[in-house]
C-alpha positions as CSV (number, residue, x, y, z in Angstrom):
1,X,120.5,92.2,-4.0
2,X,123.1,94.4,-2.2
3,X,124.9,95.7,-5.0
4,X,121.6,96.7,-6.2
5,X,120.5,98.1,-3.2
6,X,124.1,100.1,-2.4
7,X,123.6,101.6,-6.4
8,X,120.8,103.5,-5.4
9,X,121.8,104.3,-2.4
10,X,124.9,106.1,-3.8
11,X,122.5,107.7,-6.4
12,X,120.1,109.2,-3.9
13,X,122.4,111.5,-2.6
14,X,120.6,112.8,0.3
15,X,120.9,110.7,3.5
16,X,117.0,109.9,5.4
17,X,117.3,112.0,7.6
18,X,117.8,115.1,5.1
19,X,114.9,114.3,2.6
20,X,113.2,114.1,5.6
21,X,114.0,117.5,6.8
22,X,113.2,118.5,2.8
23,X,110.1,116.6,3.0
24,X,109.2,118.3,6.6
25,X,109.9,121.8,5.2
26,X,107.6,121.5,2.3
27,X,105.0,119.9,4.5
28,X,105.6,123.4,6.5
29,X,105.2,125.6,3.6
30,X,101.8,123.9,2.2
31,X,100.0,123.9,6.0
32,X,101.5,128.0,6.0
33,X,99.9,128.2,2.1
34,X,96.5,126.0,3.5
35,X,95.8,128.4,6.3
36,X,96.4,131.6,3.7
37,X,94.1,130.1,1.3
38,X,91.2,129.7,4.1
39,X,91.3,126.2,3.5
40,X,91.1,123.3,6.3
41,X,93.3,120.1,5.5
42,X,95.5,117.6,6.3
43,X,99.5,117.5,4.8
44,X,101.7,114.5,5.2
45,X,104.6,114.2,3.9
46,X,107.9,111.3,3.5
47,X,110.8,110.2,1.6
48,X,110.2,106.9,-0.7
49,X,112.0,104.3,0.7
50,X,114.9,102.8,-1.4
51,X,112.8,99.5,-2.1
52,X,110.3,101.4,-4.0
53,X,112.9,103.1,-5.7
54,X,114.2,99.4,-6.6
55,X,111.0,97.7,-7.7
56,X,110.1,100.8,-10.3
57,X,114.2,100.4,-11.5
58,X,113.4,96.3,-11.9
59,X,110.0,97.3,-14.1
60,X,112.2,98.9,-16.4
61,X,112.7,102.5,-15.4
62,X,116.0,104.3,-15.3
63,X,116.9,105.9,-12.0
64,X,116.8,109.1,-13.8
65,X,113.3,108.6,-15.1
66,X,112.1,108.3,-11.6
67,X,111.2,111.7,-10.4
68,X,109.0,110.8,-6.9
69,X,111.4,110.5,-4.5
70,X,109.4,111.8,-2.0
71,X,106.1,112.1,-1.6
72,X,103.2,114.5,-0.2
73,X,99.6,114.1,0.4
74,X,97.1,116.7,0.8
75,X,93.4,116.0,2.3
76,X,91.0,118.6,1.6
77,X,87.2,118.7,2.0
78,X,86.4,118.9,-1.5
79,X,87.5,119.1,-4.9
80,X,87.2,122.9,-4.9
81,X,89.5,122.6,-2.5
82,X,91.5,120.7,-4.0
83,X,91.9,122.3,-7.0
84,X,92.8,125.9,-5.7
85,X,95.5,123.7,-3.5
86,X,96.8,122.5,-6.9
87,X,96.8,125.9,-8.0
88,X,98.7,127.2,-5.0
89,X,100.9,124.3,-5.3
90,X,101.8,124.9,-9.0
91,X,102.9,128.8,-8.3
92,X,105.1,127.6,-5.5
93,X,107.0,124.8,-7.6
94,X,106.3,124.3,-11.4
95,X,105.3,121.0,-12.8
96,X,107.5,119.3,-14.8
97,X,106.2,119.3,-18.6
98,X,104.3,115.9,-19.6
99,X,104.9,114.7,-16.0
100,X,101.8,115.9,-14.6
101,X,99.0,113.7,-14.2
102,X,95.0,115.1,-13.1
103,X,94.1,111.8,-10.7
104,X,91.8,114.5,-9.1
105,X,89.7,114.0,-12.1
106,X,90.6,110.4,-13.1
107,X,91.5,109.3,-9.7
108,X,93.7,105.6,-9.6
109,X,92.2,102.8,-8.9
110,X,93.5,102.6,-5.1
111,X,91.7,106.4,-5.0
């Protein structure tokens, strides 16, 4: 589907290689808030690739509805841990109201 695929490419704005210099930042700037914190983990970060992007727009979501672009994991030894890097991660960069979801908690089913 190229016209489909050239649509969203025109919407995502940023080219690859600058989300992935965004993504690499922010990876940056949690590893920097890990080691303040005393805690020992593991940060990955990466664009979504446009595909992704297209199968959530074919299930019936908007491009503006779909707010994970990119993406960053965080592996820490415990949930402890995982909650004060939660906590770190909110007072660098508020969640967006109703968009936050607790899968420490109520983990998906691919965990």
């Amino acid at each position: 589907h190229p016209d489909d695929y050239y649509d969203i490419v025109n919407r995502v704005a940023a080219k690859r290689t600058e989300r992935q210099e965004f993504v690499d930042n922010v990876v940056t700037l949690i590893d920097k808030k890990l080691v303040e914190l005393g805690i020992e983990g593991e940060v990955h970060g990466r664009p979504k690739h446009f595909y992704s992007i297209y199968k959530k727009m074919k299930s019936g979501k908007s491009f503006e509805e779909i707010y994970d672009l990119m993406a960053v994991r965080i592996i820490v030894p415990s949930v402890k841990d995982c909650y004060a890097v939660l906590g770190a991660i909110h007072a660098m960069w508020k969640p967006l109201p109703g968009r936050f979801k607790d899968y420490i908690a109520m983990p998906k089913p691919n965990m």
